[in-house]
N, C-alpha and C positions, 0 to 999 in steps of 0.2 A: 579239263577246262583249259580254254586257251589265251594265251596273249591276244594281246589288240586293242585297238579304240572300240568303239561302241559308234557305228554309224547313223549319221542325221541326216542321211538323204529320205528321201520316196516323199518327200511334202509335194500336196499338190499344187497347181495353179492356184490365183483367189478366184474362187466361184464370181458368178455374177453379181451383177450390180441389183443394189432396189428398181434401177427403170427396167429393167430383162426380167424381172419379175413382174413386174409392174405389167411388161407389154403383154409377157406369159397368162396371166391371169388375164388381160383386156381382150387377146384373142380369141383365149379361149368363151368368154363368155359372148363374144359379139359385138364388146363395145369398145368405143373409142380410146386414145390411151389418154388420160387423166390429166395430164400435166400439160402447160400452157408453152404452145408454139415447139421449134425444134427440140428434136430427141437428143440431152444434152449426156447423154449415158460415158461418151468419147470424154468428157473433163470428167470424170470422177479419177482420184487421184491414185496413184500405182502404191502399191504397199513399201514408198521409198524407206531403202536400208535396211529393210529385213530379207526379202526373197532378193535369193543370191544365186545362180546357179541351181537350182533348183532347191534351194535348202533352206531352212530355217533358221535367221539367228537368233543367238543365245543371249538375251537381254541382261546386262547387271545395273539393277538397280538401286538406289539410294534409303530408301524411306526406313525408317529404321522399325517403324511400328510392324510391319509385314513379315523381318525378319525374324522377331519370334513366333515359335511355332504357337497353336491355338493352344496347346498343352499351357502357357505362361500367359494367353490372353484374359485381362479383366474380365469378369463377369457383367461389368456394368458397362463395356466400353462400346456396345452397340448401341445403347441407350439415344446417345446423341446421332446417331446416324439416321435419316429418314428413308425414304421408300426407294421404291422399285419404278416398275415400270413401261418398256415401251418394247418395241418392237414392230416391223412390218416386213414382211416377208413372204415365205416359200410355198406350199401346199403341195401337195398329193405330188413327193420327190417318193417314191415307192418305199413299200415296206420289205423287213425282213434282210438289211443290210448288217452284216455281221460283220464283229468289232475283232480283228487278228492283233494280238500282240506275239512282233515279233521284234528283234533286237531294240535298243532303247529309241526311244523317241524324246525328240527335242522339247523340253521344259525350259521355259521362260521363268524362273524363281528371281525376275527383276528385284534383286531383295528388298524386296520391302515385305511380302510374306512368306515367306520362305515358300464302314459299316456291313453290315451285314448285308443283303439284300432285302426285302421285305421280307422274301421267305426267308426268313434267320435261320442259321445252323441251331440246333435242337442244343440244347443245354443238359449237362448231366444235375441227377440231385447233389442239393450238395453233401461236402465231404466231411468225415467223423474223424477226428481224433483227436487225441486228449491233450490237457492242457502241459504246454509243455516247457522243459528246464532252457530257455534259451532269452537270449539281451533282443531288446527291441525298444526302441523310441518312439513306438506309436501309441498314441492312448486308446482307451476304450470309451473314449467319448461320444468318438463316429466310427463306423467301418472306414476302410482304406479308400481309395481312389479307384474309381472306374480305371477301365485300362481305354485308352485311344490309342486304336490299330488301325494300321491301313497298309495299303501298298502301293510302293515307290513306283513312281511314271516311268523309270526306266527301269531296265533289266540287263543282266549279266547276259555278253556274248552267246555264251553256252550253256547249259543249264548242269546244275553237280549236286550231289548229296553226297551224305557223310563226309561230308570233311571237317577240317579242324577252323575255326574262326576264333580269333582271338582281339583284341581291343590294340590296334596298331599306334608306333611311337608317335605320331603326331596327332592332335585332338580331331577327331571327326572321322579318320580311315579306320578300316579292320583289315587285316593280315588271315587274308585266305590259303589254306596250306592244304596238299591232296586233295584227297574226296573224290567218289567215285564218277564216270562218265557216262553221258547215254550211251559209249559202245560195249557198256559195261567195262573199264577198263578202270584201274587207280592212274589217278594221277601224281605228277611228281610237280606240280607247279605251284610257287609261291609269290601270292601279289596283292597288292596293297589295294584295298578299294574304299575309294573316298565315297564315303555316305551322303555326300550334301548333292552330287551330282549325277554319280555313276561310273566317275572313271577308274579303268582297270589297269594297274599298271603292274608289269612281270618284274619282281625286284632277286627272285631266284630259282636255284631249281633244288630238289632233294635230290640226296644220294639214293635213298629208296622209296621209290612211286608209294602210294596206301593209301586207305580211307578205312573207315570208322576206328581212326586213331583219336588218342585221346590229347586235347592240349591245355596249355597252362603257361602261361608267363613268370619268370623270376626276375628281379635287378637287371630290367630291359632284354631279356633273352626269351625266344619262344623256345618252350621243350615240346616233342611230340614224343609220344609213347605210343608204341606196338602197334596195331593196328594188323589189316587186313590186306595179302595181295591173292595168294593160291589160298593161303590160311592164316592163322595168326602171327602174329612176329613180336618178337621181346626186344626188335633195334628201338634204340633211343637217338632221336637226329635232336640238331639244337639248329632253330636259326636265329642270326644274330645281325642284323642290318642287312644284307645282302649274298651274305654268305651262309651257308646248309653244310651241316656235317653230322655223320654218325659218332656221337661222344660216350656211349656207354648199352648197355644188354638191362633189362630188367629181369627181375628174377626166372623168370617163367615167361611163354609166347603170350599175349592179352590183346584181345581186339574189344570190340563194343565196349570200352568201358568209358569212363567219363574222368575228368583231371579238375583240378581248381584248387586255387592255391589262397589260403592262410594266413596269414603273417607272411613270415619266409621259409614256409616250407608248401610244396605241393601233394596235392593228396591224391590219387587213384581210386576210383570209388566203380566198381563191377567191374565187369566184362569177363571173357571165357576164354578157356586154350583150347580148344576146338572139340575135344568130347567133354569134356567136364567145365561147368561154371566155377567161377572163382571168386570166395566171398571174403577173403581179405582186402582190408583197406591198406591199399601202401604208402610210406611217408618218403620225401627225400627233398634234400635242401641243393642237389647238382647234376640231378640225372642220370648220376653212375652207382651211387651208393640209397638200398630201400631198406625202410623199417616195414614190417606188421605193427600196424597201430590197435584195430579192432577186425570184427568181422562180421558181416552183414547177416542179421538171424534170417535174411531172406535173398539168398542171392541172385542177382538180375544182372542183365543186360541188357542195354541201352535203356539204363536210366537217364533221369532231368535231374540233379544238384545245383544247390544254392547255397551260399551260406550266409549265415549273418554271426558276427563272434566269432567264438569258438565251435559251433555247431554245423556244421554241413546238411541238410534235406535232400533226401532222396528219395524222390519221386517214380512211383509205377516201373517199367523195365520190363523186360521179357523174359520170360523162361530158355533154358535148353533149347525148349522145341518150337518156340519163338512167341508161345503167347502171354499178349499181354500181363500185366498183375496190377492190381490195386494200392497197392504195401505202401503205406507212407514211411520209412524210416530215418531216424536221425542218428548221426555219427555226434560224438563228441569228442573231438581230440582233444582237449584237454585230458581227458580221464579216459582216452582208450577204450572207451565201449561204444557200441551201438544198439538200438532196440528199435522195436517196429512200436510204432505211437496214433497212426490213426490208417483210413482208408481213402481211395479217392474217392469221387462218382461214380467212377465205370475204370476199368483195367485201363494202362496206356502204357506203350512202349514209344520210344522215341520222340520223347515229347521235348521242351526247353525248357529253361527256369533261370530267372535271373532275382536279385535282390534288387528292389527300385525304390530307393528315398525309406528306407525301410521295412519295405512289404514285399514278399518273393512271389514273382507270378509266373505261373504256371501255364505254358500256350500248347496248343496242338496236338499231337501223335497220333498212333495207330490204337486202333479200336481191337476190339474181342473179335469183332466181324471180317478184319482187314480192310476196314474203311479207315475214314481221319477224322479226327475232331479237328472243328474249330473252335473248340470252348477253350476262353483265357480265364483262368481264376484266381485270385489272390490268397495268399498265405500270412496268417498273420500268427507268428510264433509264440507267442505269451500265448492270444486266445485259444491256438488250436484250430481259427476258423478257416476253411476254406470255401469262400464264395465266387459265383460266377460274378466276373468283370467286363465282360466284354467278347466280343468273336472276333477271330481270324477274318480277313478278307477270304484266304487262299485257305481252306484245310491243308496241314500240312504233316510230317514227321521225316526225323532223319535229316535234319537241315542244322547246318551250321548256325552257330550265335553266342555272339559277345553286346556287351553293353560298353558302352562308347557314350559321352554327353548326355547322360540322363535317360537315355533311350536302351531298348532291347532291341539288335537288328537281327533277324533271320534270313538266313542267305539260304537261296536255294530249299531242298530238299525233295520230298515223295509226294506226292497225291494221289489220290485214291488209282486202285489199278499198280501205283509202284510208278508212273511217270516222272522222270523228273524234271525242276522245276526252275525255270531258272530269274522265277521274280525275288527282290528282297522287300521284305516285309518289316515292318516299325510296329511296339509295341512301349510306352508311355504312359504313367500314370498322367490322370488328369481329373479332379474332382469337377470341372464343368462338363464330362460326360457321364457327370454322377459318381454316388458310389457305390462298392461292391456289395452282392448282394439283392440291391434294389430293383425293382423292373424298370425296366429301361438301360440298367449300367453297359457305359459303350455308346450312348446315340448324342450326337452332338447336337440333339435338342433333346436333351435328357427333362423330364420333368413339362414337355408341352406337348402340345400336336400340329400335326402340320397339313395346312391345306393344300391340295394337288388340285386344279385346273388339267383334268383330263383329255387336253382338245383333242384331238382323235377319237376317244372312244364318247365325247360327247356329256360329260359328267364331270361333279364335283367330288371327291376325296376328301375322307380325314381320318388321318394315320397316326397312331400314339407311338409313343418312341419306343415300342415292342415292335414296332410294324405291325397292326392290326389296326385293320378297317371298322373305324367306328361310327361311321356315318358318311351316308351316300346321297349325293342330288343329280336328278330325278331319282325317286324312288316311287314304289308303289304307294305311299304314304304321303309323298309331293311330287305332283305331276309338276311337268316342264310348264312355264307359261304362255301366253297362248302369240301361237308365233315358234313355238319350238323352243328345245335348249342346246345350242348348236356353233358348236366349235368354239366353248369358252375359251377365251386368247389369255385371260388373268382371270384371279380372283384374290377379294384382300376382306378381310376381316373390318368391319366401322361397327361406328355406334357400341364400344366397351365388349366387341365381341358376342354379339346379339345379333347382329345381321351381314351380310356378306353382299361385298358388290363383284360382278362380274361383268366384263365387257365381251358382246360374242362376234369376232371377226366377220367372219362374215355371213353370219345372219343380221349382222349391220343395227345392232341392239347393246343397249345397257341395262342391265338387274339389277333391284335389289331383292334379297328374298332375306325373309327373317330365319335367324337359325337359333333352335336345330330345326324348326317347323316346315319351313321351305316353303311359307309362305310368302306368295310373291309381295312386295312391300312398294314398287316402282318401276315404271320402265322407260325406257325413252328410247326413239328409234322406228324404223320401220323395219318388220322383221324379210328380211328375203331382197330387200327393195332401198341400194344404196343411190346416194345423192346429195345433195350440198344444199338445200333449200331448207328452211326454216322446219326443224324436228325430223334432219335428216341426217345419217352418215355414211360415211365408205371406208370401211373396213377398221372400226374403232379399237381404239389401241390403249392399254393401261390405264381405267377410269377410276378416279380417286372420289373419296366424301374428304371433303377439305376441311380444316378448321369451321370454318365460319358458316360451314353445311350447304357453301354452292360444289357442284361434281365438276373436276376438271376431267378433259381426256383426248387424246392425243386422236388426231382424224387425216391419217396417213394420206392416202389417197387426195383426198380434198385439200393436203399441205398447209393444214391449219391446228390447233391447237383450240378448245374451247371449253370457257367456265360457263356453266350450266345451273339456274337458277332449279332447282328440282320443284319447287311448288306452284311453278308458271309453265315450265319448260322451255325456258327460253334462255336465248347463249345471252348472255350479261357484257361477254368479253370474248374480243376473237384474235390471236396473235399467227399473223398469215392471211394469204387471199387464197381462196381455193382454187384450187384449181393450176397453181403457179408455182411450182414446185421447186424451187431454186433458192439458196443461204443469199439474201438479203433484208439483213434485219433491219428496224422492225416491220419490213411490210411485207417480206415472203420468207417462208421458210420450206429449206430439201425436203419435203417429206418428214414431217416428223414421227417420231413411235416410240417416244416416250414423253412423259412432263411429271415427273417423280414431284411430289411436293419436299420443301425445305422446311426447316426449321424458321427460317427469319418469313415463313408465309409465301414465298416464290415460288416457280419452278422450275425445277434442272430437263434440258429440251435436249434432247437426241434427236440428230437429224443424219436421214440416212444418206442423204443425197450430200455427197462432198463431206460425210465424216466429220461433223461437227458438233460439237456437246455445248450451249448457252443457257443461261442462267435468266429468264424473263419475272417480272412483277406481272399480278394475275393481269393488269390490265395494259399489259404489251411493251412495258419498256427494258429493253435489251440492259442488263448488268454489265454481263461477260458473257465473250463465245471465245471459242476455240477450236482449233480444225487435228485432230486425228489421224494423220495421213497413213501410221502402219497401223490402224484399225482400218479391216475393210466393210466393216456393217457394224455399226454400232447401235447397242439395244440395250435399255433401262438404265442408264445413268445411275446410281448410288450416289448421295453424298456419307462420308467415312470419318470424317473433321475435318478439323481448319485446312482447306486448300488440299482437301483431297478425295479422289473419287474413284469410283469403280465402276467400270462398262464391260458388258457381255460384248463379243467378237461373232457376230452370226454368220459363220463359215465354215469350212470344214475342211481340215482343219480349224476346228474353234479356238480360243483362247480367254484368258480374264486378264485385264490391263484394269492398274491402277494409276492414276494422272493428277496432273494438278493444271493450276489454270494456264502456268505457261506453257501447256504442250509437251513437258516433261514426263516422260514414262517412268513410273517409279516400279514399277511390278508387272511380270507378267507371264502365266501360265498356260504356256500352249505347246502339248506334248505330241507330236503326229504320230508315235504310235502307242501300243500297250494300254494297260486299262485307265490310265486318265485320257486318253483322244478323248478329243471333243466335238460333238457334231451339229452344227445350228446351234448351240447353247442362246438361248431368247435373256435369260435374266439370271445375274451374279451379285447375293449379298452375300452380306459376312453376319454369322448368328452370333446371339450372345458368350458361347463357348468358344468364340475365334475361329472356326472354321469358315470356311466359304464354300456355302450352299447356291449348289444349279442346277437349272432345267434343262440337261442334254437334250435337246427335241427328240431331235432322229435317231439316238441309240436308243430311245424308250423308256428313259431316268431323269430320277433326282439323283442328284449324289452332291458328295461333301469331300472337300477335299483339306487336309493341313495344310494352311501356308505358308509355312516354317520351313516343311522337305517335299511338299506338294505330293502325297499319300493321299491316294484313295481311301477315305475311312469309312466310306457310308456309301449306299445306295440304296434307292427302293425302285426296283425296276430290272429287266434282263437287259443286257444289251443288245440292241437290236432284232427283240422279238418281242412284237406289240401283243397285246394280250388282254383280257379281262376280266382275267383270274385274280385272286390276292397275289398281290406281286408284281403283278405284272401292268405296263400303261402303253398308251400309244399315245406317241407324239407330246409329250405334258407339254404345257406351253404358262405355267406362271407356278407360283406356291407363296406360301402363308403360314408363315408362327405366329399359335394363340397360346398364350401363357395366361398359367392360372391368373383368377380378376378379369379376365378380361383383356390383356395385355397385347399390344402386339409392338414386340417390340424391335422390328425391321423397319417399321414406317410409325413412327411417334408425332410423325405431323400431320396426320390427318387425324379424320372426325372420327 
């Protein structure tokens, strides 16, 4: 692994404007372009102070609510937050654009916020063993805490396994030490890597290169033990701020084995001197002087250890001849023995384990097959239970990791095939992604479902927080209505979760259909046939059942916004002229595409044209506006609380900006490369577990990201390969949480 910054160049140009889409679409179809008088495309405003030189900057923000991670977010604090929303934009920008993560990419964690895929990694049974002699603070009231995992938008220079990570002197870095390289080589490098960002910085070098050494912190000093270069080795190096030295020989050469320290003494728990395994556990309080404490009734290499107390868990490990084992054992230094006490699900070598708020959880390794898990599972010592919590984003084994601020990081490691790897991955108790055990633990809509607006593949979705497809519109049991069901742009849950409205771009239509029945309940629109004349639209955007049961919804195209008596069909209230596409409140407005309903009965107006977010009463009088200049497409507005809000960036690079009314950017996550890029992103809320849920258009996903370190934690969808398979979507363009009753609690101001 090498020294270096981590580069933020390759961000592209800001794609076009809404009028270059605008003309794109009026081309193509024949007709004229839409908006009144000259082409004003030349005033929309330059992304000023972010694009610099080709590069993205790095926003530090204010808001403090953002800065905790979802892990510490209220359960109730989305409650107050209302809808979603709008959007106008792109079409048929081609399929099958594939997402490269290569060195980090620029996150915007403006601080204010700091999953699986559908197809989930396969879960093992769970695990058996007995109830056991060891101290724990947890009750048996509930199981423990889901685990919420994801992985970090950026990534390490160069990719490493086996090395040593240990929980570095200042709050938030870890102290990366050897570990092996992709030329297959040890390394001899030592460097501090701050977790909140990604920076890597070289603070030394060892006297001797190694990897799958074992490490352990004393009275602020790292020790590493033996490890690996031609074969094992018994040096003992200590680093101690900046400086590496060989300070002692252990009894015998030991590689694979595992260190963690006690009180004030460190422990060595497995590993082998190159023909034979070694099942003593060794003690020492200075890295030159070992006790035999006990000895493992099952000897392994590359175990996972944890302790809580006086008790050490040793988890799975590999045989001699490298395969896995199941063996759950525990050490207990107090009393110098050890015994075998339960089983896993399935063999694993090379897995982690750390102790988190007092439950030790178990991530990753290698399989009986030579594949990887992604199964994270919780251990809870009193019960003996071991339950799945959660998956891996990244199957992994063979990956560095320490726990630092409440968190487990994994640096690096193997994936399937032995590639290595060089994303870090986060792994957090969090009870708002459930608990252990439960189905669903790990989805940051644990306990609801979520509805997918499949615009591409022309259908509705609904996905329980296992990822499974629990109901589809059209089906052979509810046909489409008549006019077609065609290019849903949104869809949002009304009426207590009983019926679902949809607005369809450009079939130039709005639904209601009863659910689960899919019986049509409503329509308004001309299907195929847009226009501005009375029960007419062009290209409708975000349509809401409002409190008082008139339908707002955003009519891009025609530059107006309109309230919709549904029992007449007729607009009640119109904010904009059609046709006049330009931010002059209140008689024209950019293009709008969105009009999120509030709580005080308004709505929040995204305008595309000049980057402007206003706050209008249903019957057109302007509150507040404000103009967004380093937003270059702004789409669905969010309100969040008091004076504050969240807008989708529809670009690509995309991004999620949080704001307030003066134009202040409080938050902002937009990484150009690795697995949080963003591409056309249409619509960004924040779910009741604190994560922030969005509709990547053009990579093919939902996903969910933590705002706290901006961790990928969730997806349902491939990146950039549309599909219509379980798993897989093309183009989503809205979504929807229904919570048990009826609930939906993204948008609480509407009907």
């Amino acid at each position: 692994m090498q020294a270096g910054g981590f580069d933020f160049a390759g961000s592209q140009d800001p794609p076009n404007r809404a009028r270059g889409l605008f003309a794109q679409r009026a081309a193509a179809s024949g007709r004229g372009p839409p908006w009144h008088g000259q082409d004003h495309s030349a005033e929309w405003p330059a992304d000023r102070g972010r694009w610099a030189n080709g590069k993205l900057s790095v926003v530090v923000g204010s808001s403090p609510e953002f800065r905790r991670s979802s892990a510490h977010a209220a359960k109730d604090a989305v409650a107050a937050r209302a809808v979603r929303h709008a959007r106008y934009r792109r079409r048929r920008v081609g399929v099958g654009m594939v997402v490269v993560a290569i060195v980090i990419g620029s996150l915007v964690v403006s601080g204010a916020f700091a999953g699986s895929p559908g197809t989930a990694t396969k879960r093992g049974r769970p695990g058996h063993a007995r109830t056991l002699p060891a101290q724990s603070t947890r009750s048996d009231a509930a199981p423990p805490p889901a685990a919420e995992s994801g992985t970090l938008p950026w990534q390490l220079p160069n990719p490493i396994s086996r090395e040593s990570v240990l929980e570095g002197a200042v709050l938030g870095t870890l102290l990366v030490s050897g570990g092996l390289t992709s030329t297959g080589a040890s390394s001899n490098g030592v460097f501090a890597l701050n977790s909140a960002g990604g920076a890597l910085q070289p603070v030394g070098t060892l006297p001797v290169a190694t990897h799958d050494v074992a490490g352990a912190s004393l009275g602020g000093t790292s020790y590493l033990f033996g490890g690996g270069t031609g074969g094992p080795s018994a040096t003992v190096q200590e680093v101690a701020g900046t400086s590496a030295r060989v300070v002692g020989q252990l009894p015998r050469a030991h590689a694979d084995a595992q260190a963690i320290t006690v009180g004030r003494t460190i422990y060595l728990v497995g590993g082998y001197a190159g023909g034979s395994m070694d099942p003593d556990v060794l003690a020492t309080t200075n890295g030159q002087t070992f006790t035999d404490v006990a000895t493992l009734p099952v000897p392994v290499r590359y175990p996972a250890i944890a302790s809580i107390g006086s008790m050490i868990y040793v988890f799975g490990g590999e045989t001699l001849t490298g395969q896995p084992v199941d063996a759950i054992q525990v050490v207990d230094v107090a009393r110098h023995r050890a015994s075998l006490v339960g089983r896993l699900p399935e063999p694993l070598g090379g897995s982690v384990a750390a102790d988190l708020a007092g439950t030790i959880y178990l991530a990753g390794g290698a399989t009986a097959g030579g594949g990887r898990s992604g199964a994270i599972y919780a251990f809870e010592p009193v019960s003996g239970h071991l339950l799945a919590a959660g998956v891996l984003r990244t199957p992994v084994a063979y990956a560095g990791a320490a726990t630092s601020d409440g968190h487990l990081w994994i640096v690096g490691g193997e994936t399937a095939g032995g590639t290595l790897s060089a994303e870090v991955q986060m792994v957090v108790p969090n009870v708002s992604f459930g608990r252990a055990g439960e189905p669903g633990a790990g989805s940051p809509y644990f306990g609801d479902k979520l509805l997918i607006a499949d615009r591409g593949n022309d259908r509705l979705l609904l996905v329980s927080d296992t990822g499974a497809i629990l109901w589809q519109y059209p089906s052979a049991h509810a046909p489409p209505p008549p006019g077609g069901f065609y290019f849903p742009d949104d869809a949002f849950f009304i009426d207590h979760g009983t019926a679902i409205i949809s607005n369809q771009e450009e079939n130039e239509t709005i639904v209601e259909i009863a659910y689960p029945s899919g019986k049509l309940l409503w329509q308004y629109g001309h299907p195929h046939h847009p226009g501005y004349a009375p029960g007419y639209l062009d290209n409708p955007d975000d349509a809401y059942l409002l409190k008082d049961g008139d339908i707002s919804v955003a009519d891009p195209v025609n530059c107006r916004a309109l309230i919709i008596n549904p029992a007449t069909k007729t607009v009640v209230h119109q904010i904009g002229t059609p046709r006049v596409c330009e931010h002059q409140p209140p008689t024209f407005l950019g293009s709008p595409n969105g009009d999120t309903p509030l709580p005080d009965g308004n709505l929040l107006v995204s305008e595309i044209n000049g980057s402007w977010i206003d706050e209008y009463t249903t019957s057109g009088q302007l509150v507040w506006d404000v103009q967004l200049p380093s937003v270059t497409y702004p789409s669905d507005p969010q309100p969040l609380g008091p004076d504050r809000y969240l807008v989708a960036d529809y670009t690509n690079p995309g991004a999620f900006v949080e704001f307030n009314r003066a134009g202040q950017i409080l938050y902002r996550y937009s990484p150009t490369s690795g697995p949080g890029e963003l591409n056309l992103p249409s619509l960004v809320e924040q779910l009741p577990s604190g994560a922030l849920m969005a509709n990547d258009d053009h990579n093919d996903r939902i996903m969910a990201i933590d705002p706290g370190t901006g961790a990928l934690v969730w997806q349902y969808g491939v990146d950039g390969q549309a599909g219509t398979s379980a798993g897989f979507l093309y183009k989503p363009d809205g979504f929807d949480i229904l919570a048990p009753g009826g609930v939906t609690p993204t948008h609480t101001a509407t009907g």
